[in-house]
PyMOL commands that place a pseudoatom at each C-alpha (Angstrom):
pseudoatom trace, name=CA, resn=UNK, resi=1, chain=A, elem=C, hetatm=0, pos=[-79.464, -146.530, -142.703]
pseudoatom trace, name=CA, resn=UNK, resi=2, chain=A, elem=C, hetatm=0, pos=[-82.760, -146.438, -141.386]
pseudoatom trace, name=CA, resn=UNK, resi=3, chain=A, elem=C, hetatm=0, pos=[-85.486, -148.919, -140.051]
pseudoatom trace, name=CA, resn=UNK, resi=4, chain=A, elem=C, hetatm=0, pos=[-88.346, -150.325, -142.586]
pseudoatom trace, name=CA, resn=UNK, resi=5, chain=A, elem=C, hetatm=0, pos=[-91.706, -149.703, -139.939]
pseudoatom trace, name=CA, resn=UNK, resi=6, chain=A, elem=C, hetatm=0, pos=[-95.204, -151.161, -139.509]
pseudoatom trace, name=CA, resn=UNK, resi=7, chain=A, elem=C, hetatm=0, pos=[-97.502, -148.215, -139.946]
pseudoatom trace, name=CA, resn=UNK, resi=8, chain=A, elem=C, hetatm=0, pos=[-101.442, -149.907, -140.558]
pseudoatom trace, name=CA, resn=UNK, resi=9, chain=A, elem=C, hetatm=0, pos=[-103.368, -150.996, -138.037]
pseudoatom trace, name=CA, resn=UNK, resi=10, chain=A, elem=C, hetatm=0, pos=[-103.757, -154.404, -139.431]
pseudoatom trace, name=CA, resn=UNK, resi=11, chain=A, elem=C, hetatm=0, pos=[-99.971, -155.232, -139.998]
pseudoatom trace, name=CA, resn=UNK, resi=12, chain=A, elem=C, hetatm=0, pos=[-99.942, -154.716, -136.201]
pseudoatom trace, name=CA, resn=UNK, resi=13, chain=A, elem=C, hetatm=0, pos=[-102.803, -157.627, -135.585]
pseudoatom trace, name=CA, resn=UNK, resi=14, chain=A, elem=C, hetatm=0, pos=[-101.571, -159.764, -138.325]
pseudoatom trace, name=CA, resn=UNK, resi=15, chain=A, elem=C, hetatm=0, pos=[-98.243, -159.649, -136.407]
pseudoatom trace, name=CA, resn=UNK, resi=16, chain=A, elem=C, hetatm=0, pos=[-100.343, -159.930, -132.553]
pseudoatom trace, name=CA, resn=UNK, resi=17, chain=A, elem=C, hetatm=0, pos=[-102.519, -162.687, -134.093]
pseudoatom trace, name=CA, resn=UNK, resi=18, chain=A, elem=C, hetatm=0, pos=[-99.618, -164.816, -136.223]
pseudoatom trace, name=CA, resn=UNK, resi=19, chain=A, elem=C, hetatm=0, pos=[-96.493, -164.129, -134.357]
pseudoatom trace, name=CA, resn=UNK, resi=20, chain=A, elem=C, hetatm=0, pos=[-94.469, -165.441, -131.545]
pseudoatom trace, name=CA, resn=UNK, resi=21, chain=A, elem=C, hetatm=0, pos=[-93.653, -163.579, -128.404]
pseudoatom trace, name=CA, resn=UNK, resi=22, chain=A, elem=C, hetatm=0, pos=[-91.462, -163.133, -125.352]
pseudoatom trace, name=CA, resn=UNK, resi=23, chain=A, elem=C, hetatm=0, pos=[-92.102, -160.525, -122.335]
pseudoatom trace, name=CA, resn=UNK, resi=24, chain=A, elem=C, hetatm=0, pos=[-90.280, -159.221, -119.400]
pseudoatom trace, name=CA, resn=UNK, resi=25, chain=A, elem=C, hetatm=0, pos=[-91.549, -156.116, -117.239]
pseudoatom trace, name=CA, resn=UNK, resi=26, chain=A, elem=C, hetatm=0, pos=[-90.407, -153.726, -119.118]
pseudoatom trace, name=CA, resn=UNK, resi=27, chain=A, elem=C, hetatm=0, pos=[-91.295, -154.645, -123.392]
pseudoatom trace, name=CA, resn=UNK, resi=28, chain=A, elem=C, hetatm=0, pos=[-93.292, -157.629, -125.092]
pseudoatom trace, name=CA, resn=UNK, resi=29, chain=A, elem=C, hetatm=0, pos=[-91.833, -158.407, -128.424]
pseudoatom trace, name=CA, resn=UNK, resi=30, chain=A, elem=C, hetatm=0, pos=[-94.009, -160.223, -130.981]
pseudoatom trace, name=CA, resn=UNK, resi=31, chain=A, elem=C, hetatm=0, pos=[-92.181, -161.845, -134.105]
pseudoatom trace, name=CA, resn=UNK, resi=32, chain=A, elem=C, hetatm=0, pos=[-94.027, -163.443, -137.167]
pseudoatom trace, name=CA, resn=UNK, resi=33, chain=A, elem=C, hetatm=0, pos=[-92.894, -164.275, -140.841]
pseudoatom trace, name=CA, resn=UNK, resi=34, chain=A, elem=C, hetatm=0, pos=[-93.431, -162.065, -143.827]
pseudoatom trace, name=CA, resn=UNK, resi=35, chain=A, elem=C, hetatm=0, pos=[-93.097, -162.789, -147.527]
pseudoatom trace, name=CA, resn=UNK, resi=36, chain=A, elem=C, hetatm=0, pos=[-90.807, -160.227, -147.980]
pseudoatom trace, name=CA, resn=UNK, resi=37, chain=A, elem=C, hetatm=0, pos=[-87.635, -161.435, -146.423]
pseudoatom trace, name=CA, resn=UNK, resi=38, chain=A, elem=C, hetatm=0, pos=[-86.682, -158.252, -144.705]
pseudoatom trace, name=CA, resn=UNK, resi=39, chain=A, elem=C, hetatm=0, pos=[-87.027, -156.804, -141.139]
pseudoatom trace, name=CA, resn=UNK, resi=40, chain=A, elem=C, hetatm=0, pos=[-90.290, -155.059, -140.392]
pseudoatom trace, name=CA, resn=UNK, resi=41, chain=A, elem=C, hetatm=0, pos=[-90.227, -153.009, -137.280]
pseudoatom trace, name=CA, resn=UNK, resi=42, chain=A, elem=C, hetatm=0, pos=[-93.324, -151.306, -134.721]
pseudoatom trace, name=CA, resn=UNK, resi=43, chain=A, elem=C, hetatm=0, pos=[-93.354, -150.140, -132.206]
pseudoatom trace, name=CA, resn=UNK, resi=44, chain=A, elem=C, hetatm=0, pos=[-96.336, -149.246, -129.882]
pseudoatom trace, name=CA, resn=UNK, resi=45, chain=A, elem=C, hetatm=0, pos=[-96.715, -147.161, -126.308]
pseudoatom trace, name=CA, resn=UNK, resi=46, chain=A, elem=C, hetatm=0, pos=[-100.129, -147.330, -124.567]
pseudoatom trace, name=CA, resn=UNK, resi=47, chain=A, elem=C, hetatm=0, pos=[-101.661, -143.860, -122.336]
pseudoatom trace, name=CA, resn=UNK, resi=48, chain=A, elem=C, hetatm=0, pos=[-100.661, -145.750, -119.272]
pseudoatom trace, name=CA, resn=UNK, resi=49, chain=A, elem=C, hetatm=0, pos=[-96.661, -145.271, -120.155]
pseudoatom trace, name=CA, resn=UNK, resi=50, chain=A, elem=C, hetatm=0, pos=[-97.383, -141.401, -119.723]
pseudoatom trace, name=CA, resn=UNK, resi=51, chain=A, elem=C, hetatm=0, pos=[-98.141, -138.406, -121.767]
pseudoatom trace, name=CA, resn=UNK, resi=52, chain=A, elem=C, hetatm=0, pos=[-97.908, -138.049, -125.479]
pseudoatom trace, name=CA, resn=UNK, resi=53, chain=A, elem=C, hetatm=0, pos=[-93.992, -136.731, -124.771]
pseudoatom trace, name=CA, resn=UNK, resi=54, chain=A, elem=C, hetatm=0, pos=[-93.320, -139.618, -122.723]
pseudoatom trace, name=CA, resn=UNK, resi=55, chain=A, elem=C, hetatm=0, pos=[-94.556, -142.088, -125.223]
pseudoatom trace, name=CA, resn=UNK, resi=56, chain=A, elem=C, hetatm=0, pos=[-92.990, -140.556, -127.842]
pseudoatom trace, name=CA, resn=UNK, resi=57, chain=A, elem=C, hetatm=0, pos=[-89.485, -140.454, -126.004]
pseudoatom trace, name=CA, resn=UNK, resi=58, chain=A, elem=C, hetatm=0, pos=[-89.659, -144.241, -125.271]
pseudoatom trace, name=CA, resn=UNK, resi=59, chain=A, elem=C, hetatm=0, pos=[-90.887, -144.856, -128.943]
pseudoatom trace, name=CA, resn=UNK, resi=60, chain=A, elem=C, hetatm=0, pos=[-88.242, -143.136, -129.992]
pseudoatom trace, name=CA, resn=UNK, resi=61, chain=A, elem=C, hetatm=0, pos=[-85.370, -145.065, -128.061]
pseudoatom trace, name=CA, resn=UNK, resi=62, chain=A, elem=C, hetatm=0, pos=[-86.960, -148.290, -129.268]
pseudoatom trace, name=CA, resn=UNK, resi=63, chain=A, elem=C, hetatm=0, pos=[-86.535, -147.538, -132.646]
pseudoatom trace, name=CA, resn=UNK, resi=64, chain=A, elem=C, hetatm=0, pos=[-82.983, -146.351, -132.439]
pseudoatom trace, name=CA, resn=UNK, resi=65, chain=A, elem=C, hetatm=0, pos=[-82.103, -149.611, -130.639]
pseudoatom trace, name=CA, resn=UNK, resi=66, chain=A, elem=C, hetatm=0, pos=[-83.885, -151.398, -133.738]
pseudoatom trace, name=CA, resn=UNK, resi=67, chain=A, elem=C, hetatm=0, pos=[-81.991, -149.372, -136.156]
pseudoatom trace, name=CA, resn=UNK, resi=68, chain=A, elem=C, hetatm=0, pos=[-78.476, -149.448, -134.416]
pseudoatom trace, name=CA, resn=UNK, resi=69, chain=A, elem=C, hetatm=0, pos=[-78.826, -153.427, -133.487]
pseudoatom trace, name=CA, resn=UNK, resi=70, chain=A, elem=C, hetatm=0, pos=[-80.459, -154.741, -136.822]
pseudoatom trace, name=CA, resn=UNK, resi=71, chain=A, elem=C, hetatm=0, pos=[-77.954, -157.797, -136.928]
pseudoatom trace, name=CA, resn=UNK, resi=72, chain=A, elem=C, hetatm=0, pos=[-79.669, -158.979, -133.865]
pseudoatom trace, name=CA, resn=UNK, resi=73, chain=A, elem=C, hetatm=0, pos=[-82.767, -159.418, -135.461]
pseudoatom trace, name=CA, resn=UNK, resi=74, chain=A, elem=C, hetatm=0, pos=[-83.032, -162.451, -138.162]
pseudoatom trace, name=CA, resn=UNK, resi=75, chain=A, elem=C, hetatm=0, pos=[-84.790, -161.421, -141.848]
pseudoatom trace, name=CA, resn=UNK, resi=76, chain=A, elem=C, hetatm=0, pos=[-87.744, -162.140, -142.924]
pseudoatom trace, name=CA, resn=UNK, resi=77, chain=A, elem=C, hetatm=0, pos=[-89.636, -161.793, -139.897]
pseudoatom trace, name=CA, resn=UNK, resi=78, chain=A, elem=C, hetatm=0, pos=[-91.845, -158.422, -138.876]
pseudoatom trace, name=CA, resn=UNK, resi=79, chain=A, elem=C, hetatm=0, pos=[-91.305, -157.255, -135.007]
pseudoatom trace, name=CA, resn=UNK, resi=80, chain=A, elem=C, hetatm=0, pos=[-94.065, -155.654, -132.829]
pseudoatom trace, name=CA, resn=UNK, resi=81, chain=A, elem=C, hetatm=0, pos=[-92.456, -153.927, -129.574]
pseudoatom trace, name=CA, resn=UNK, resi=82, chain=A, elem=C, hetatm=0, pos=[-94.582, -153.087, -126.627]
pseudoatom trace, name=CA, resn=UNK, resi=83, chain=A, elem=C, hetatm=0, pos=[-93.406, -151.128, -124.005]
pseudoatom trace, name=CA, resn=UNK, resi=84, chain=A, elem=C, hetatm=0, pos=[-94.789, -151.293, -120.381]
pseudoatom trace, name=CA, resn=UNK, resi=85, chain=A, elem=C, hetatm=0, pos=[-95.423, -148.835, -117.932]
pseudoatom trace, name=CA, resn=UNK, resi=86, chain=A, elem=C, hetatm=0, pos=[-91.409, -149.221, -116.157]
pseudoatom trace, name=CA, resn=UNK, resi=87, chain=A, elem=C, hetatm=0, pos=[-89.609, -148.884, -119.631]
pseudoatom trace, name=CA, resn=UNK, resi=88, chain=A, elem=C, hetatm=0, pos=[-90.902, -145.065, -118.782]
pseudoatom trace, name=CA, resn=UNK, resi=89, chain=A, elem=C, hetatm=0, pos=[-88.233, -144.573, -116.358]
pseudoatom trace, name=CA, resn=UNK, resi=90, chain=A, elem=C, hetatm=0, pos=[-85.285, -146.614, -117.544]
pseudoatom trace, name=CA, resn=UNK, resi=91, chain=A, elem=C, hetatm=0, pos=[-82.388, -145.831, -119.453]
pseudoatom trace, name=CA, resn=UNK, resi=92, chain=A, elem=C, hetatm=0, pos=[-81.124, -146.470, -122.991]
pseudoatom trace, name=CA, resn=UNK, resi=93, chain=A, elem=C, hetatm=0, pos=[-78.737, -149.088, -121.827]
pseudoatom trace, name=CA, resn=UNK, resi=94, chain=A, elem=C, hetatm=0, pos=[-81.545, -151.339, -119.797]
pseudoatom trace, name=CA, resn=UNK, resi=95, chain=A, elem=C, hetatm=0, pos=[-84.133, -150.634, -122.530]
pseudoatom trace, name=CA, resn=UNK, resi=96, chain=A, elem=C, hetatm=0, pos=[-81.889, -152.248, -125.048]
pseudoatom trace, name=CA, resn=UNK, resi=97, chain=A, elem=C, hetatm=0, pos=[-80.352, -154.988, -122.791]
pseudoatom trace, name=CA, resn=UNK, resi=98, chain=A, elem=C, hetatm=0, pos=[-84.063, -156.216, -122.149]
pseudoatom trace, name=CA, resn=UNK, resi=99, chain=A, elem=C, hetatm=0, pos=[-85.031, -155.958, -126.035]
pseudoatom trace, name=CA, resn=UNK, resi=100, chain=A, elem=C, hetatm=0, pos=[-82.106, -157.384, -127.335]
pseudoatom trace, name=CA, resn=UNK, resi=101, chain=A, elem=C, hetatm=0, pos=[-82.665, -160.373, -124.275]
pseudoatom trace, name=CA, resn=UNK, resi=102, chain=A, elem=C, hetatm=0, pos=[-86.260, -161.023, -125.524]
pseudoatom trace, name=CA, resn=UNK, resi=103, chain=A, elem=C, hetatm=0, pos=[-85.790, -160.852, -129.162]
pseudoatom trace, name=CA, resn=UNK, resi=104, chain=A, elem=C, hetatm=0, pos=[-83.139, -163.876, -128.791]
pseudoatom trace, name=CA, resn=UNK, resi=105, chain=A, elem=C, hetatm=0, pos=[-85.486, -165.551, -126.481]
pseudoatom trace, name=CA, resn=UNK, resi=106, chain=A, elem=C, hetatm=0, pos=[-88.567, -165.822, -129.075]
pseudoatom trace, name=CA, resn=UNK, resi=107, chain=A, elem=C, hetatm=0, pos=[-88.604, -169.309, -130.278]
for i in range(1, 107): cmd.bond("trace and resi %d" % i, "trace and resi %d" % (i + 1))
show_as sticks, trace
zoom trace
């Protein structure tokens, strides 16, 4: 089963502007409530992570930790990922260590 995503633009700042978060050097994860009691997942990569393949690779990992982890991740809230510059270079296994660390952190 697959991952419900954020697509609009202002699902992404409702999320930024209501939500919690919790950072490390790699990812910045930003939780807030939604109405519709399931798990809302996006994920974002900014030109300074690398070239459009780069991005997309790292995007791409995120979202397959998302879908293969969902348990970790109480309902009802929507999730914003943002990956830094370093989660370029590392490997599935750190990448998902450090989300799955942050989203447990987020108060």
């Amino acid at each position: 089963m697959g991952i419900i995503t954020i697509k609009k633009n202002r699902e992404f700042r409702q999320v930024f502007a209501r939500g919690r978060y919790s950072s490390d050097r790699l990812l910045v994860v930003y939780r807030a409530a939604n109405e519709s009691g399931r798990r809302r997942f996006g994920v974002t990569a900014s030109k300074k992570l690398g070239g459009a393949v780069v991005r997309n690779r790292v995007r791409r990992r995120l979202k397959e930790i998302c879908r293969l982890n969902q348990e970790a991740f109480p309902p009802g809230y929507d999730y914003v990922i943002v990956a830094r510059p370093p989660a370029a270079e590392c490997d599935h296994r750190v990448l998902a260590g450090s989300l799955l660390k942050l989203v447990g952190s987020i108060k």
